[in-house]
C-alpha positions in Angstrom: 28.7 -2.9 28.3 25.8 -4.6 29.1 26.4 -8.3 30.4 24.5 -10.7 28.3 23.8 -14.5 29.2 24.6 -16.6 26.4 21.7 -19.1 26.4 19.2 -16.0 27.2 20.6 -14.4 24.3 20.3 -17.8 21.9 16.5 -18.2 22.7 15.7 -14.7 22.0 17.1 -15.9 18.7 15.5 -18.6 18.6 12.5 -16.7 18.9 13.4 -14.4 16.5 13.4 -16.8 13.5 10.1 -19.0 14.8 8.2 -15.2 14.7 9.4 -14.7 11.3 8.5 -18.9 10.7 5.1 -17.9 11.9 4.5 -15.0 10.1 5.8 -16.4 6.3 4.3 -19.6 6.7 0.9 -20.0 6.5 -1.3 -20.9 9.6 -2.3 -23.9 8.9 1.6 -25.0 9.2 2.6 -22.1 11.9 -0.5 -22.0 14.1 1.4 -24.2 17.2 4.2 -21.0 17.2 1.8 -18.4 18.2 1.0 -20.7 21.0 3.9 -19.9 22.7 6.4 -17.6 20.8 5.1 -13.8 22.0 4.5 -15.6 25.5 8.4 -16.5 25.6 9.6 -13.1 25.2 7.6 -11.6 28.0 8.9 -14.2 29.8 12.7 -13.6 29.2 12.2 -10.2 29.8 11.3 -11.4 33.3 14.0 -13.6 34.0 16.8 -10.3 32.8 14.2 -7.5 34.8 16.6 -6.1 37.6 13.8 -4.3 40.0 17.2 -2.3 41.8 17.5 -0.2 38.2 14.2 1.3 38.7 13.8 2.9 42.1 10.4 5.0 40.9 7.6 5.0 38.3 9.0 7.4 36.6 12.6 5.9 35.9 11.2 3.3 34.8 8.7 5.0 32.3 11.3 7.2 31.1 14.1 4.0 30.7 11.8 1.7 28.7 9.7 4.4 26.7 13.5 5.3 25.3 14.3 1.5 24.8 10.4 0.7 23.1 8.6 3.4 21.7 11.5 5.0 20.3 12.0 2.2 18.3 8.4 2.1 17.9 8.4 5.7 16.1 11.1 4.3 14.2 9.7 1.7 13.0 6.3 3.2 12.4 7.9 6.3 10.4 10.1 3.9 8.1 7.3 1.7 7.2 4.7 4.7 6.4 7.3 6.1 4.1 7.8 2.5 2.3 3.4 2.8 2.5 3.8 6.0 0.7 6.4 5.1 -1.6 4.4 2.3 -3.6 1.4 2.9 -4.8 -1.1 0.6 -4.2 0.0 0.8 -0.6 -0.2 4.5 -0.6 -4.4 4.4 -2.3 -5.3 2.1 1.0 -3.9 4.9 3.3 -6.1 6.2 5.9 -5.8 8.7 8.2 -8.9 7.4 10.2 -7.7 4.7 10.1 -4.2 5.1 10.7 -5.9 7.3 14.1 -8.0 3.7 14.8 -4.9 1.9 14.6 -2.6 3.7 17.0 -5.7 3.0 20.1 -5.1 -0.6 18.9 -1.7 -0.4 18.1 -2.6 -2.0 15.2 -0.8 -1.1 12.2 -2.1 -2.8 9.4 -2.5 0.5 7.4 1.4 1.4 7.5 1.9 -2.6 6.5 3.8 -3.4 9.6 1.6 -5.0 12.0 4.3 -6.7 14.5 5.1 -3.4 16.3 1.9 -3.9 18.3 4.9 -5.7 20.6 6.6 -2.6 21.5 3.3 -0.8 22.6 2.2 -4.0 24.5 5.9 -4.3 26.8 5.2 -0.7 27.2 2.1 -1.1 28.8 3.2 -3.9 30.5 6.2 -2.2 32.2 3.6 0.5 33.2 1.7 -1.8 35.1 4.3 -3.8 36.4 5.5 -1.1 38.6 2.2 -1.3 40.6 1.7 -5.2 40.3 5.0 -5.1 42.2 4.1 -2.4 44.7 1.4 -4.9 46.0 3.0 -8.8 45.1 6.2 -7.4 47.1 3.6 -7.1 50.3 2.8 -10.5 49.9 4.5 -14.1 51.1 5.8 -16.2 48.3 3.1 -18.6 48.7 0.4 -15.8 48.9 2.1 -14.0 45.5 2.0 -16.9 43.3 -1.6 -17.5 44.2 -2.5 -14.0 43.3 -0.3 -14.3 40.0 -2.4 -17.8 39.1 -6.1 -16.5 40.1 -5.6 -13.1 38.2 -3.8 -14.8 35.4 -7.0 -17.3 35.0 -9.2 -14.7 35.3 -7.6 -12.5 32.5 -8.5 -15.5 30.3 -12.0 -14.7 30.1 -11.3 -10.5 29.9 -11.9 -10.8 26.1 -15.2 -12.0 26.8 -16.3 -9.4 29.6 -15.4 -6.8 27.0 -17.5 -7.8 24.5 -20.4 -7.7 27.1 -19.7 -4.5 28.1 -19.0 -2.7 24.7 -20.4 -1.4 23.1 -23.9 -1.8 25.6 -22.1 0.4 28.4 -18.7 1.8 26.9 -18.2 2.0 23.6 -14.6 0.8 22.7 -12.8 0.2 19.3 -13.3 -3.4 18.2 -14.2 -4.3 21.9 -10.7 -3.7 23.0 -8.7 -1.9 25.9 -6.6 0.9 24.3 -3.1 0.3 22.9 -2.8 -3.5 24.0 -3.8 -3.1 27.6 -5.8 -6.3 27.9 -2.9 -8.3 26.0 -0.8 -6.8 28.0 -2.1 -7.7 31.3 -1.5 -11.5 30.3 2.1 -10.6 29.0 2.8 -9.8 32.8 1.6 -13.0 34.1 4.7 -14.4 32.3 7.0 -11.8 32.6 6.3 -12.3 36.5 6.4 -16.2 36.7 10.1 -15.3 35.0 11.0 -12.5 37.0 10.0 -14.1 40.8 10.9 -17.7 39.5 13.9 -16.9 38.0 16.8 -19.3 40.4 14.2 -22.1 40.3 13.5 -21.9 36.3 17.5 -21.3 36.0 17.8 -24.5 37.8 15.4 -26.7 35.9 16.7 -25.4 32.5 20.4 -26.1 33.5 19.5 -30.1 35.0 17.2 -30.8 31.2 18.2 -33.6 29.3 17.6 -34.8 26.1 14.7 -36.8 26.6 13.2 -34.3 29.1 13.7 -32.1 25.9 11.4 -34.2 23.5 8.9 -35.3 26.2 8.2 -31.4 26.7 7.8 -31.3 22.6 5.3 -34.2 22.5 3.2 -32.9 25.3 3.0 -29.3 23.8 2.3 -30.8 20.2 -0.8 -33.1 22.1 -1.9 -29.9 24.2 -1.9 -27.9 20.8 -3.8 -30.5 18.9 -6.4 -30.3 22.1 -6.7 -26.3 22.6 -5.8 -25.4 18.5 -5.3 -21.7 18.1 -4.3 -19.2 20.3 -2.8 -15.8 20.2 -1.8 -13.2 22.9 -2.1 -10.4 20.4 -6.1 -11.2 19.5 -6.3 -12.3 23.4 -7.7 -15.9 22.4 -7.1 -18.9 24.3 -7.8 -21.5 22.4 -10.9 -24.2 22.8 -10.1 -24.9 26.8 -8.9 -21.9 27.9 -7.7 -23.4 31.3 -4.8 -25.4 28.9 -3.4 -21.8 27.6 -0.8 -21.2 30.3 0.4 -24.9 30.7 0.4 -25.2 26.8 2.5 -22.0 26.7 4.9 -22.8 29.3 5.9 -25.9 27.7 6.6 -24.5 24.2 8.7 -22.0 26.8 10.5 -24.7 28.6 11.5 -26.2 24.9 12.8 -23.2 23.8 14.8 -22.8 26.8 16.1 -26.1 27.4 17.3 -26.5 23.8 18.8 -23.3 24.0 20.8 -24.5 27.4 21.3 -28.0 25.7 23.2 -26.5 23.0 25.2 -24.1 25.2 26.4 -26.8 26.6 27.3 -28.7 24.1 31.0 -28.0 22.7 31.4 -29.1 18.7 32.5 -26.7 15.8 28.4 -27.2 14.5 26.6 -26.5 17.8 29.3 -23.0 18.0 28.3 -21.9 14.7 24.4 -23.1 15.6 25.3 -20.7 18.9 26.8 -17.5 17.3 23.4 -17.6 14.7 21.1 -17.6 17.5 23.2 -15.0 19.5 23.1 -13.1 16.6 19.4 -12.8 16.4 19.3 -12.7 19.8 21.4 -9.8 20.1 19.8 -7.9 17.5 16.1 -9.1 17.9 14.1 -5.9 18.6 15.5 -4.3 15.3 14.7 -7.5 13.2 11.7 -8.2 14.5 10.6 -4.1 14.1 11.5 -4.7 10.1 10.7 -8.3 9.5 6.8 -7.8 9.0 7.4 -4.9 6.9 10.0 -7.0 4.9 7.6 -10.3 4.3 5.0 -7.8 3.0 7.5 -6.3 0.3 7.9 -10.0 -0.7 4.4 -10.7 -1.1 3.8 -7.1 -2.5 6.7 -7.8 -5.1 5.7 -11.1 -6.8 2.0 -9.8 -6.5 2.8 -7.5 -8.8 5.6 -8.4 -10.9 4.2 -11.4 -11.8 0.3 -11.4 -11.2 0.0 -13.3 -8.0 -2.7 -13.4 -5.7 -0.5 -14.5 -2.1 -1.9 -13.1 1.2 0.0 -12.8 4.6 -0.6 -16.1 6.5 -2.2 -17.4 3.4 -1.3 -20.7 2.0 0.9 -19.4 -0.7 2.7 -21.6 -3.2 5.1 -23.4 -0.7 8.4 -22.5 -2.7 7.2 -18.8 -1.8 6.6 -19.2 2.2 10.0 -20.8 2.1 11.2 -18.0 0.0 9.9 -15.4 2.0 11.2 -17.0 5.0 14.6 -17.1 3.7 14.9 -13.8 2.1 13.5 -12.1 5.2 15.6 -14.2 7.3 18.9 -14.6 5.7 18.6 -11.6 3.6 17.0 -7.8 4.8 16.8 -8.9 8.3 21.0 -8.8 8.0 21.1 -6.1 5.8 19.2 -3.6 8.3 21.4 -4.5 11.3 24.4 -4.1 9.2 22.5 -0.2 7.9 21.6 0.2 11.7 24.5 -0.4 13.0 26.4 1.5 10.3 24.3 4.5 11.2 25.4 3.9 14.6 29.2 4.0 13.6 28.7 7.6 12.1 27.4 8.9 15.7 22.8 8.2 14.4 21.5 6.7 17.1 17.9 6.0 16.1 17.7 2.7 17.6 
């Protein structure tokens, strides 16, 4: 059994319910999440990365395609069917499109677009081996100084791309296939977590309160100064330079709370801790279902009862609350419970 560290495990879940926050709400009330919240699990899985597991390229490959795109099929598979099953779903199918969508691991077609995270830690883990091969050649000071300067350079890879396509290489919406550009930032922190790891460990385990809610006030003042940004659509907001610092503030709040409360011993704060655990535990299943899920909502009440709500749109607010708890409370449960039922009768899928 695999050893799990309790307040890792609570800000995964943590995590976990601000990505489904962010995705039922509309923007103009969840737009500060996507500052940090994709960000925060690249940089867990740094901080849990044991380099000693993978002694070649091809171990590694082999260990995380089993543990990412696996689940990616999966996922994709399940939420085609559902595509096909309903039919104004099945009229907007494409297979062009569908074709379009797995370069940009998109999948917008199949009505599950959050999967795009599997194929992006893929790609990531693919070019971590390297990044390693060469930051393990260099002194500590030296490394992190490469890890800034490429990092802030990445920054402005969205633009360079839209220069060069479609005038020299023609590329699908001006991207790198299957997330390789978003990916290349999602190893600048997954590296800061993985080379960092005893000193982030030790400034998470001294927080206080009040270092707590200073961190939240600066990342609400940086967010009200850079607005939007997004890993996925590789934007950075209005001063691009602010991206990382905004991001690893959000980061440190997450963490720190989640250390904060697994510290603190009360019947409330354990029941707070076996939630977040929970969703923790179990996040790459929910979060491969939840999109899916908050687009049956949305697709129900459409329907049913003549509705015009959009995904991220500013729905009645009775209904992004809804969806939030129904996807939350409701289906995100019920398919760890099918999962893991499936599981029990010897069907491994995930």
């Amino acid at each position: 059994m695999e050893n799990r560290i309790e307040w890792i495990d609570m800000t995964k879940g943590l995590g976990m319910i601000l990505v489904i926050a962010g995705h039922t709400f509309a923007l103009g009330y969840s737009a500060p999440i996507y500052s940090f919240h994709m960000p925060l699990f690249f940089f867990l899985s740094g901080l849990v990365y044991n380099e000693a597991k993978y002694n070649s390229f091809g171990k590694l490959t082999k260990a995380k395609a089993l543990q990412l795109m696996k689940p990616w099929l999966v996922f994709y598979l399940v939420s085609l069917c559902v595509s096909l099953i309903i039919p104004v779903w099945r009229e907007q199918l494409s297979v062009k499109q569908m074709l379009i969508e797995l370069y940009t691991a998109n999948s917008n077609t199949i009505n599950n677009s959050s999967i795009w995270y599997c194929i992006c830690l893929f790609v990531m883990f693919v070019l971590l081996y390297p990044a390693l091969a060469v930051l393990n050649l260099l002194k500590p000071a030296t490394r992190i100084i490469a890890i800034v300067i490429v990092g802030l350079l990445l920054l402005w890879l969205k633009e360079v791309l839209n220069i060069i396509s479609p005038e020299y290489v023609r590329l699908i919406d001006n991207r790198l296939p299957f997330k390789m550009d978003s990916a290349a930032v999602a190893l600048v922190f997954f590296l800061i977590g993985y080379y960092y790891k005893g000193l982030i460990h030790r400034l998470v385990s001294h927080t206080n309160w009040k270092m707590f809610f200073l961190a939240v006030v600066l990342f609400v003042v940086g967010f009200f100064v850079n607005r939007w940004s997004n890993i996925n659509s590789m934007d950075f907001g209005r001063i691009k330079l602010l991206y990382y610092p905004i991001a690893f503030i959000g980061i440190y709040c997450c963490t720190s709370f989640c250390m904060l409360l697994s510290n603190k011993q009360s019947s409330i704060a354990g029941k707070v801790k076996s939630l977040l655990m929970y969703y923790g535990v179990n996040s790459l299943l929910i979060f491969g279902f939840q999109s899916l899920f908050i687009r049956l909502y949305i697709q129900y009440f459409n329907s049913t009862f003549g509705m015009s709500m959009e995904l991220y749109g500013m729905n009645p607010i009775i209904h992004q609350i809804g969806s939030f708890l129904v996807v939350a409370v409701v289906t995100s449960p019920l398919i760890v419970w099918m999962f893991g039922y499936l599981r029990g009768k010897g069907i491994n899928l995930i």
